[in-house]
N, C-alpha and C positions, 0 to 999 in steps of 0.2 A: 650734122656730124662733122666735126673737125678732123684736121686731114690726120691727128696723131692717129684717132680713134679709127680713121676708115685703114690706115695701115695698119693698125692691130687688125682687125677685122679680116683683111685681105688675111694676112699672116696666122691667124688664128682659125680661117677657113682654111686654108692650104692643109693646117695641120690634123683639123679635124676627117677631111679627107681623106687624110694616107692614115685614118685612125693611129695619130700619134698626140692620143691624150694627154698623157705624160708634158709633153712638150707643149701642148696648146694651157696647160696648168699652166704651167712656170711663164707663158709668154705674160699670162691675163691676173694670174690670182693678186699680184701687186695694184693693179691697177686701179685707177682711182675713180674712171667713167661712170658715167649714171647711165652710158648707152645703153637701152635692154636689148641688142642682140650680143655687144661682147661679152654683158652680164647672163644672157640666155648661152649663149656658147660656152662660158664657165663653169655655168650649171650641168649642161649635157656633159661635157669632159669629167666633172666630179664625177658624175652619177655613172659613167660606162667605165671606172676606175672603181669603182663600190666607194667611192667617198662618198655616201647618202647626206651623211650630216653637214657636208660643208657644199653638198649640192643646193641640199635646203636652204640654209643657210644664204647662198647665191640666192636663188631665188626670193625670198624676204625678202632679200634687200632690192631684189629689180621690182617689185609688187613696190615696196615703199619709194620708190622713184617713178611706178609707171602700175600706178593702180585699175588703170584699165586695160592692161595686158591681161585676154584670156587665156592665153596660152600658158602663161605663169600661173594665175591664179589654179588653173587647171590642173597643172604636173604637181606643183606645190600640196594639190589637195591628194593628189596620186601617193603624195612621201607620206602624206600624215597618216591616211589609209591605212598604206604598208605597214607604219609604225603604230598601228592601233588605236588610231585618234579620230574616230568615226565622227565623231560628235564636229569637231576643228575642218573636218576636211566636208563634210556636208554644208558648212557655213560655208564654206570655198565656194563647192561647186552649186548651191539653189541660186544663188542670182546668176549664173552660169548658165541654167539648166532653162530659164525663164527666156533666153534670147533665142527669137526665132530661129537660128540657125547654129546654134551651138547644141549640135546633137551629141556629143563627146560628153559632157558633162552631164546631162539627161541620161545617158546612158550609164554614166559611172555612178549615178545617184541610184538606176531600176538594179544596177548587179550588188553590187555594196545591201541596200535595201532588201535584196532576196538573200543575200548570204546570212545575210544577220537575221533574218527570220521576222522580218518587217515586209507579211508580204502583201499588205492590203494598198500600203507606199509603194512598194515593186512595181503591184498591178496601175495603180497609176501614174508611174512614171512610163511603164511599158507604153499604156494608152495614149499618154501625153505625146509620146515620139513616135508612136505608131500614126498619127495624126500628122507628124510634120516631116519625115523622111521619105524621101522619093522613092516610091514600090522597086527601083532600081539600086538605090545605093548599096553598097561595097556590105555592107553592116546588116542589111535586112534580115538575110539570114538568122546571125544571132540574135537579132531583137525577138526573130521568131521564135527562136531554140529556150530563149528566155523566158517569152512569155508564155511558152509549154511547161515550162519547169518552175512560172510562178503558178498555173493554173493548177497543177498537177498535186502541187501543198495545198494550193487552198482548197479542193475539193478534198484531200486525206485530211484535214483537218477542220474541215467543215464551215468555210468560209463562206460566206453567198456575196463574192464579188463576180 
């Protein structure tokens, strides 16, 4: 990181801080960096402002600079969700959901999948993370809550999963 970019960064954390998005915009949306965190900083600032579309947008373009950012690839697939793009935001997050330790997107693949009434996919994506999260993480809970409420369709609808 070059020292303009690490004073953006400094400056653009400050600003994010005292939640003055507005101003972390106008330091960044010029800028010309490929860095993904002043481009991920860009993106959060759109997005806590409701700019969704130029959040995304942000994010594109740090995924086209830094394609193995999961953290982008992630929220990226989070925007298309929202905006009804199941199909776009499932290609996001399945190679996501395959990496040992990326329970975020495994997760986002079993609720998406049960909301849409995909719940044979729910049930094993539930199984798949039910396999790789610690009986302790922060999250267990819900996985549980979920996989009650995927069991619970597929027995009213007569599934044998």
């Amino acid at each position: 990181m070059d020292s303009q970019d690490k004073e953006l960064l400094r400056q653009a954390s400050s600003l994010m801080k005292q939640q003055d998005f507005a101003g972390a915009i106008s330091l960044l949306k010029n800028t010309s960096s490929e860095n993904e965190l002043l481009l991920g900083l860009l993106s959060a600032a759109y997005a806590e402002v409701g700019l969704v579309a130029e959040a995304e947008a942000t994010l594109d373009r740090l995924v086209l600079f830094h394609p193995e950012n999961h953290l982008a690839l992630f929220q990226l697939g989070m925007f298309k969700y929202q905006r009804g793009l199941s199909d776009e935001a499932f290609a996001l997050w399945k190679p996501l959901a395959n990496q040992p330790l990326d329970l975020a997107a495994a997760f986002a693949l079993a609720q998406a999948h049960y909301e849409q009434g995909l719940i044979e996919d729910a049930y094993n994506y539930v199984q798949s993370l039910k396999s790789r999260m610690p009986a302790d993480h922060a999250a267990m809970g819900r996985l549980q809550a979920l996989e009650s409420n995927v069991l619970e369709v597929a027995r009213a609808n007569g599934l044998d999963i």
